[in-house]
C-alpha angles and dihedrals in degrees: 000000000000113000096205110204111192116188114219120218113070092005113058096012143004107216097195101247103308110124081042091054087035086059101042095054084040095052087040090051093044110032098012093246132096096198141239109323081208091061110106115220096197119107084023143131121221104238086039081058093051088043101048092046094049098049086051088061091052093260110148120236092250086052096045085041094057096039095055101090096058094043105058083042087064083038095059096043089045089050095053093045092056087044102053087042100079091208087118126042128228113219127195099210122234118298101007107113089037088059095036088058090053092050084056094053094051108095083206097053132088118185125214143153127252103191145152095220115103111255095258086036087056097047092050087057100044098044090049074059100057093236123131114237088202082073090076117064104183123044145154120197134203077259090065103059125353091211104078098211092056084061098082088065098050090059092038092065095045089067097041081058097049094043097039096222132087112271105192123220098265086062087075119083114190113214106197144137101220128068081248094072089038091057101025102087083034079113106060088031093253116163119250117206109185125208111201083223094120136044104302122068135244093258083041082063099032086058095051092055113269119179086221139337148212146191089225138339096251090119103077104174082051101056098033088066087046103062096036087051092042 
């Protein structure tokens, strides 16, 4: 069995902006900053994002700590709001649903998703998207564990638990456009195939350790054998 953990932004989808503009109205209601413009979200959990901006502004850990829960509540509102607006598109990047639909069909394949959004955060976006979260069965989402690379066992147990037998760790195989995704499962000796969707580039992923990398996923019988060889 292969347990196939796609991440989702810039790698299934680009949003537009809108959990960054979410975040940015949710960090200015609840600490009075908005954070540095400069920060990059990608290859981020949501709380390490929280956490990361507020420091920045001085904020201890104990304050930010208390302070999480209403703010990924406004996050969430606000998330919902940019995204039935309209005002932002949500776009599936090239070949993902076309992949997605051959993992399905492979007897020896469970999809998940590996992400730093937190769980209702995931479903808004993919759903924008038009994509059915039902489709991943094993997941582990930036609620589950604000540490990224602690992220691949949590998903590695969950489908230990929904196939009742032990998956080690080199029967995941991490789909992502950041170095994050490429390094996060290096602990339990998960693959790591990288997709310069995003903002880093093929050689970027290539020098962090990827198993393999693409431009796209376009190529769907490519990367298909990849992943099911990986």
């Amino acid at each position: 069995m292969r347990i196939v953990l796609f991440d989702i932004d810039g790698t299934i989808l680009r949003s537009g902006g809108v959990g960054r503009a979410a975040m940015e109205k949710a960090l200015e209601g609840v600490f009075g900053f908005s954070g540095n413009s400069e920060y990059h979200y990608d290859g981020k959990t949501d709380k390490q994002i929280v956490r990361e901006l507020m420091r920045i502004e001085g904020l201890s850990d104990e304050d930010i700590d208390a302070r999480m829960p209403e703010l990924l509540d406004l996050y969430l509102d606000g998330l919902h709001a940019e995204l039935a607006s309209g005002r932002r598109t949500v776009h599936v990047y090239d070949g993902v649903l076309e992949i997605l639909d051959e993992l399905e069909r492979e007897s020896t394949v469970v999809l998940g998703l590996l992400t730093g959004n937190i769980e209702q955060g995931a479903r808004a976006k993919l759903g924008a998207a038009g994509i059915d979260i039902g489709r991943f069965k094993v997941n582990a989402f930036g609620s589950d564990e604000e540490n990224r690379p602690r992220l691949p066992a949590v998903a590695q147990r969950r489908a230990t638990e929904l196939l009742g037998a032990d998956v080690s760790g080199d029967r995941l195989v991490v789909i992502g456009d950041t170095p994050a995704d490429i390094r996060c499962g290096e602990s339990i000796g998960a693959r790591a195939i990288g997709v310069a969707t995003g903002r880093y580039s093929t050689d970027d992923l290539r020098e962090h350790g990827a198993y393999a990398v693409f431009d796209t996923l376009a190529n769907t019988p490519l990367v298909l054998e990849t992943i099911l060889n990986a």
